[in-house]
C-alpha positions as CSV (number, residue, x, y, z in Angstrom):
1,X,-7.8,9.5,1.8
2,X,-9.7,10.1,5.3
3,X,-6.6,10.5,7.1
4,X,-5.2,13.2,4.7
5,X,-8.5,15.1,5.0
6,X,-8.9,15.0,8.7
7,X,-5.3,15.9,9.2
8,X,-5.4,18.9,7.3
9,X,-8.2,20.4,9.5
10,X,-7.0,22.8,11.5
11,X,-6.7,22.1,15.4
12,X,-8.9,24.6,16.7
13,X,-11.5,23.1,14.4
14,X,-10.9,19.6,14.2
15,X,-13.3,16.8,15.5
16,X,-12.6,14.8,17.9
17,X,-11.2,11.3,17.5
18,X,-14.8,9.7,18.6
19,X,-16.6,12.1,15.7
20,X,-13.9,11.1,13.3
21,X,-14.8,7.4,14.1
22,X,-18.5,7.9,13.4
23,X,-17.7,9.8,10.2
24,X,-15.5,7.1,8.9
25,X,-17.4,4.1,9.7
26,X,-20.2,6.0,8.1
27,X,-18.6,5.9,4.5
28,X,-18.6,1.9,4.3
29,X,-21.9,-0.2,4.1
30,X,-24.6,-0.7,6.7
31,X,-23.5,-4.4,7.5
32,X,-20.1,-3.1,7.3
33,X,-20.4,-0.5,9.7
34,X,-22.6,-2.4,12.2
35,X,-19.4,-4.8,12.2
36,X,-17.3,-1.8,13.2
37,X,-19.5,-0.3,15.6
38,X,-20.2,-2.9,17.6
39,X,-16.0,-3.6,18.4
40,X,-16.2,-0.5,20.2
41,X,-12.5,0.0,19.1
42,X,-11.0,3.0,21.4
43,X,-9.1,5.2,18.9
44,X,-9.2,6.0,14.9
45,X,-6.5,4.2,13.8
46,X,-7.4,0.6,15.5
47,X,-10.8,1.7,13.7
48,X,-8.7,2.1,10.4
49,X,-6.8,-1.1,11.1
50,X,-9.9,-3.7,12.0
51,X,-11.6,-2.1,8.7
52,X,-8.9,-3.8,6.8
53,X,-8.9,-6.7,8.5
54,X,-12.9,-7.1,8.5
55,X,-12.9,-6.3,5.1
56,X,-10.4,-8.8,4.0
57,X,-12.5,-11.2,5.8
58,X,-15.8,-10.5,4.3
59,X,-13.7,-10.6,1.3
60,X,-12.5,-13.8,1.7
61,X,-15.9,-15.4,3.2
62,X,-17.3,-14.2,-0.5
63,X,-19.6,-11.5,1.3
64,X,-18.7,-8.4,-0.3
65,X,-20.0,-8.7,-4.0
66,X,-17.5,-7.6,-6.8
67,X,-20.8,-6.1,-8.7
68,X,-21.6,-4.0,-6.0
69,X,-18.5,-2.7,-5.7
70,X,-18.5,-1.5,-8.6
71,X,-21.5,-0.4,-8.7
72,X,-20.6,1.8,-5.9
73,X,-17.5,3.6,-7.5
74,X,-19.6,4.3,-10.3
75,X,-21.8,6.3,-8.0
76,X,-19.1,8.3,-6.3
77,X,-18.0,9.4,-9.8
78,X,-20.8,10.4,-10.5
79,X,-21.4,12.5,-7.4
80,X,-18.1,13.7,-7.9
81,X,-18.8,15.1,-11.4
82,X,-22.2,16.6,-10.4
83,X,-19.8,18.7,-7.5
84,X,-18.1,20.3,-10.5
């Protein structure tokens, strides 16, 4: 979903690959994004790609909780609805 949004801004308008990082890792946890920050990854997509790969992992180590998750979702629907 990020990638379709950013690459439908316009060149002359669009932020740079660096600002796209910070908005993306901004979208995920604190821990989570602390994780990605501190790889200092050079470009977007490598970004993209280690958030997969950390996520599986925190996944997988049991330290993402399925509760909170979900608990999440529910809160973006609701944002969503109060856009409306």
């Amino acid at each position: 979903m990020f990638n379709i949004m950013y690459n439908k801004i316009p060149k002359d308008i669009k932020p740079s690959q660096n600002v796209a990082k910070v908005t993306f890792v901004g979208a995920f946890d604190p821990m989570f994004s602390m994780i990605l920050r501190e790889r200092r990854l050079d470009t977007l997509l490598i970004m993209q790609d280690d958030a997969i790969d950390v996520e599986g992992n925190r996944r997988a180590l049991g330290k993402i909780n399925p509760n909170m998750e979900k608990k999440d979702k529910e809160e973006k629907v609701k944002e969503k609805d109060k856009e409306k």
